[in-house]
C-alpha positions as CSV (number, residue, x, y, z in Angstrom):
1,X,14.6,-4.9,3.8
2,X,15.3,-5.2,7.2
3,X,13.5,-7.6,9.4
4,X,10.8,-6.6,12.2
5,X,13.3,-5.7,14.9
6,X,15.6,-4.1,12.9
7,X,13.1,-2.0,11.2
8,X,12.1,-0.8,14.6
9,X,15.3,0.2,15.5
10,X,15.9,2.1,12.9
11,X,12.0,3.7,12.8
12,X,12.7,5.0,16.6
13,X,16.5,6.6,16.3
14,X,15.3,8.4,13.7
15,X,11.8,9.7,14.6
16,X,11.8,9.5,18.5
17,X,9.1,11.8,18.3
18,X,6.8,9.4,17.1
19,X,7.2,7.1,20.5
20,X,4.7,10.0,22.0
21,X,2.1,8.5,19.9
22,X,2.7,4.9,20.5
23,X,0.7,5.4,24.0
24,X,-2.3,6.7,22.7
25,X,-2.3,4.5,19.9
26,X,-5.7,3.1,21.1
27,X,-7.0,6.6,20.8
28,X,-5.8,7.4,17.7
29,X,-9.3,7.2,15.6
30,X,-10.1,10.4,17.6
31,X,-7.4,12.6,16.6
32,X,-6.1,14.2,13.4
33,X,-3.5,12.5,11.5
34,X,0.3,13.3,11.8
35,X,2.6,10.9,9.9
36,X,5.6,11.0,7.7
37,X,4.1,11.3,4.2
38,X,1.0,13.8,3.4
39,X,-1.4,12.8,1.0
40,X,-2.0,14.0,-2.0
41,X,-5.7,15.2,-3.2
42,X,-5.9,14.0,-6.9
43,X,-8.8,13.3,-9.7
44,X,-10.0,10.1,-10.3
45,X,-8.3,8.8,-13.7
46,X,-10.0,9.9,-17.1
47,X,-9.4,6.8,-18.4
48,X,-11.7,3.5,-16.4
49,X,-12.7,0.0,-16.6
50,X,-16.2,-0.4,-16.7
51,X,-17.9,-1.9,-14.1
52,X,-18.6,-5.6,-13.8
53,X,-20.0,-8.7,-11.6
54,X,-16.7,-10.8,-11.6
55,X,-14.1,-10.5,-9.4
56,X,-10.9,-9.0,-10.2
57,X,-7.5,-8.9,-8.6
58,X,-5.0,-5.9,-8.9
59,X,-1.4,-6.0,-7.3
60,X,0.2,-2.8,-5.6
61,X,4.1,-2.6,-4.3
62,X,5.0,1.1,-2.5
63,X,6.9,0.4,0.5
64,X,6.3,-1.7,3.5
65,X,3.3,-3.7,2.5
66,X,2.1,-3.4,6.1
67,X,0.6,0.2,5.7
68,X,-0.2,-0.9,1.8
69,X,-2.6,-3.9,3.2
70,X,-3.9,-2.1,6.0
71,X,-5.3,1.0,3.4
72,X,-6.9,-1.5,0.9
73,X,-8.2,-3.7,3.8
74,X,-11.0,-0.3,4.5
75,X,-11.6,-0.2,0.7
76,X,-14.7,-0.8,0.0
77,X,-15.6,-3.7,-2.6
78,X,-12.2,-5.0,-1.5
79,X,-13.1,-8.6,0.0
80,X,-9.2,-9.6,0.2
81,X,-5.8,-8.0,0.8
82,X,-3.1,-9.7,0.9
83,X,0.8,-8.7,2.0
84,X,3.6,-10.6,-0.3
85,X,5.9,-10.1,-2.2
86,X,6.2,-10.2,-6.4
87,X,8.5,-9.2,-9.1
88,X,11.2,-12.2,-8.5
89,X,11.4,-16.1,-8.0
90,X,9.0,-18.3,-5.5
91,X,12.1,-19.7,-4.1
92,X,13.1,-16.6,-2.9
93,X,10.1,-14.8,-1.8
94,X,10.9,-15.1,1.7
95,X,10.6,-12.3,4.0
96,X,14.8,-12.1,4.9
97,X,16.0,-13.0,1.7
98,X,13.7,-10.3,-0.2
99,X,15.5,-8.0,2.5
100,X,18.6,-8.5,0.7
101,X,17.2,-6.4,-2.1
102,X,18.5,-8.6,-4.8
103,X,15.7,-11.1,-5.7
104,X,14.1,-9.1,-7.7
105,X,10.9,-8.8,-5.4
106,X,8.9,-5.5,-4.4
107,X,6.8,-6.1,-1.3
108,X,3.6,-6.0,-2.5
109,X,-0.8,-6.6,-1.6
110,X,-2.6,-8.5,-3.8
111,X,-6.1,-6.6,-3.7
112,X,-9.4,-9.1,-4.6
113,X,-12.4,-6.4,-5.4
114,X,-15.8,-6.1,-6.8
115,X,-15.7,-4.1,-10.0
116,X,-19.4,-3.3,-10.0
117,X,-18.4,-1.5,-6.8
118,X,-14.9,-0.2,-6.7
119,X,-13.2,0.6,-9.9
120,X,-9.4,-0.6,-10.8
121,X,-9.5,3.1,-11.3
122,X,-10.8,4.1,-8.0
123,X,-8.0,2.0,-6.1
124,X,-5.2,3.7,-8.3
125,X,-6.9,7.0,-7.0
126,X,-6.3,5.7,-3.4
127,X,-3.1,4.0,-4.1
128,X,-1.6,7.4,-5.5
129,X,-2.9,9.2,-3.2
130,X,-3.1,7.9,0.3
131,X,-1.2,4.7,0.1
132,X,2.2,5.5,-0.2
133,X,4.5,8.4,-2.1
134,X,5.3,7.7,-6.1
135,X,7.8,10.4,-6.1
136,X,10.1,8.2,-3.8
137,X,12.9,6.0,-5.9
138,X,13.0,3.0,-4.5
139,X,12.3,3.9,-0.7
140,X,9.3,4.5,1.2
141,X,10.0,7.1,4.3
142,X,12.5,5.3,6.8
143,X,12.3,1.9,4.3
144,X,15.1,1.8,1.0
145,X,15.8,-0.6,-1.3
146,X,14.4,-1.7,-4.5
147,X,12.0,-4.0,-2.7
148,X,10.1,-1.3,-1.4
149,X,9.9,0.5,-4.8
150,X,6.7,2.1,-6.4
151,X,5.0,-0.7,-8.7
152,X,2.2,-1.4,-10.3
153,X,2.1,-5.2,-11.4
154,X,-0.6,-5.1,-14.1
155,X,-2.4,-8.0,-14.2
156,X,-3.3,-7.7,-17.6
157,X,-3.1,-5.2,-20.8
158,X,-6.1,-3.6,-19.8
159,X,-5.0,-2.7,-15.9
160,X,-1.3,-1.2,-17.8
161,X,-3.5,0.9,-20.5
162,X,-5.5,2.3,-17.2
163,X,-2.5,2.9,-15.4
164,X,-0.1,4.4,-17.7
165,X,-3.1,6.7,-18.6
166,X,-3.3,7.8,-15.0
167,X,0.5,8.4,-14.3
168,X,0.8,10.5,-17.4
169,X,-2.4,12.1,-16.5
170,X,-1.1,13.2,-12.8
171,X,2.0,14.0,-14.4
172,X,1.0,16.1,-16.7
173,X,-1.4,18.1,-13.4
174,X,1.8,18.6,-11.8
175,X,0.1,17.5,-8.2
176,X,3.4,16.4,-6.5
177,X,7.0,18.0,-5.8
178,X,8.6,15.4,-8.4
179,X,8.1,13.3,-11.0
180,X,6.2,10.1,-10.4
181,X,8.5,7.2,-10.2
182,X,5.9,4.5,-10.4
183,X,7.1,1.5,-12.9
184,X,4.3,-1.1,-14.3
185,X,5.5,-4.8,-14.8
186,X,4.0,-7.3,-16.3
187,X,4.0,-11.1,-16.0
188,X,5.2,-11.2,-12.6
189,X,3.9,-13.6,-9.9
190,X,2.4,-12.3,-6.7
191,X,3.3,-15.0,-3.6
192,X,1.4,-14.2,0.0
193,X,4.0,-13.2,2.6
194,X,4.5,-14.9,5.9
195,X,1.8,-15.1,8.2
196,X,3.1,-13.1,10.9
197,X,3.2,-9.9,8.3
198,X,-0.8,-10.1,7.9
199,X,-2.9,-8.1,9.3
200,X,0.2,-6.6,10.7
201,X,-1.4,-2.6,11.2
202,X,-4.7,-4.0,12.5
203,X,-3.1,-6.5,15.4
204,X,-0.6,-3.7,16.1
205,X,-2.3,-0.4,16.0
206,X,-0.1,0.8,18.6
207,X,3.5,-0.2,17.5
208,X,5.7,2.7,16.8
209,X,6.2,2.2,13.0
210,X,2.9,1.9,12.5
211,X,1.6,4.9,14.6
212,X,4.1,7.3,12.7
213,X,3.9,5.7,9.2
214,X,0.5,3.9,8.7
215,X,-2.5,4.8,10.8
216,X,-2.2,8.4,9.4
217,X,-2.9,6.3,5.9
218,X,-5.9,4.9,6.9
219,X,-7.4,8.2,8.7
220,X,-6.5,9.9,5.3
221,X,-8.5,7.3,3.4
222,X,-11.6,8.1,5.6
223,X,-11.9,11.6,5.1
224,X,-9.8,12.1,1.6
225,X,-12.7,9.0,0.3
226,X,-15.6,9.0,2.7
227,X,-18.2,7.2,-0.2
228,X,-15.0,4.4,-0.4
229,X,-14.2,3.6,3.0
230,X,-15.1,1.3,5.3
231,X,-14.7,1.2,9.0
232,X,-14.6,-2.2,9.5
233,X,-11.6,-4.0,7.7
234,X,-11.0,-7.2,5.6
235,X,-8.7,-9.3,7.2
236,X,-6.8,-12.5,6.2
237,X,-6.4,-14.3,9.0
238,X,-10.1,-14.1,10.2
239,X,-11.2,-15.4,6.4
240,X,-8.7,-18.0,6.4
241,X,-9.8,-19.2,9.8
């Protein structure tokens, strides 16, 4: 992982394209979406939890967690998304020394949702589809290394039934290019990231990396899940305020 600057710097040598959109960033609702990654229109999964009044939590890693959080945060029935990191040691789930790529770590969101109105199912939909690219080994368009790998960290036997079900089931539809690359882990711990990293697309709707890779995300969720989005998003530093 590379920190903030860096990752800029590497965003605009290779796509100095994308700098054309940085100015009309504000304006970007009101125009169709261009980014790096096309989504992918996919069926919901055959296989479902049912719907209930608790609250559950489901944790998603495919690439830079800003784009990840800022999808999930216009989820419907999502009250909370969260940008961290998971899959290593809470000692090391620090934003430069998961960059080293050794830890263990994937950076990841930690979704909190209402069952009775958003499915575990219904986020795998939009995570598969929208959210990032499970064909890409352990990079996510200009980000690589195994921390920014494609990961589902089941929270429980019931969420790796659900979504081993659904990766053979868009497998076996042959919707993408490649093979899905999408692991599922178990047992792992999910620790929030650094504050800074929050709410990152929101605050910065008009910073180059998030123009090119992320906004497009977000515009793909509205129309690709009309009944699912919302246009108002669930932040984490407003609700921990």
């Amino acid at each position: 992982m590379t920190n903030t600057k860096n990752r800029s710097i590497g965003f605009v040598r290779g796509t100095l394209a994308a700098m054309a959109f940085a100015a009309a960033g504000a304006a970007f609702w009101l125009t169709p979406a261009v980014s790096a990654e096309d989504a992918v229109v996919i069926p919901p999964p055959a296989l479902d939890e049912k719907a209930a009044s608790s609250s559950e939590t489901a944790i998603f890693a495919g690439g830079c967690f800003w784009g990840v959080q800022g999808v999930f945060q216009h989820v419907k029935g999502v009250s909370q998304a969260v940008s961290g990191y998971t899959g290593g040691a809470k000692d090391d789930a620090v934003y430069e020394t998961v960059g080293t790529g050794r830890t263990g770590h994937a950076e990841s969101v930690e979704i909190t949702y209402d069952p009775s109105k958003v499915t575990y199912g219904q986020l795998l939909q939009v995570y598969f589809s929208v959210a990032h690219n499970p064909t890409q080994l352990n990079y996510q368009g200009p980000d690589s290394g195994t921390q920014y790998r494609s990961t589902i960290f089941a929270e429980n036997d019931a969420q790796k039934k659900i979504a081993q079900s659904y990766i053979d089931q868009l497998d076996k539809a042959k919707l993408y290019p490649a093979p899905i690359v999408t692991t599922i882990e178990t047992g792992k711990t999910f620790y929030p990231a650094e504050n800074y990293h929050q709410d990152f697309l929101t605050l910065n709707p008009t910073y180059p990396y998030i123009v090119y890779n992320d906004l497009p995300k977000v515009a793909n969720l509205k129309q690709l899940f009309p009944a699912l989005y919302s246009d108002k998003p669930v932040l984490v530093l407003s609700a921990s305020n």
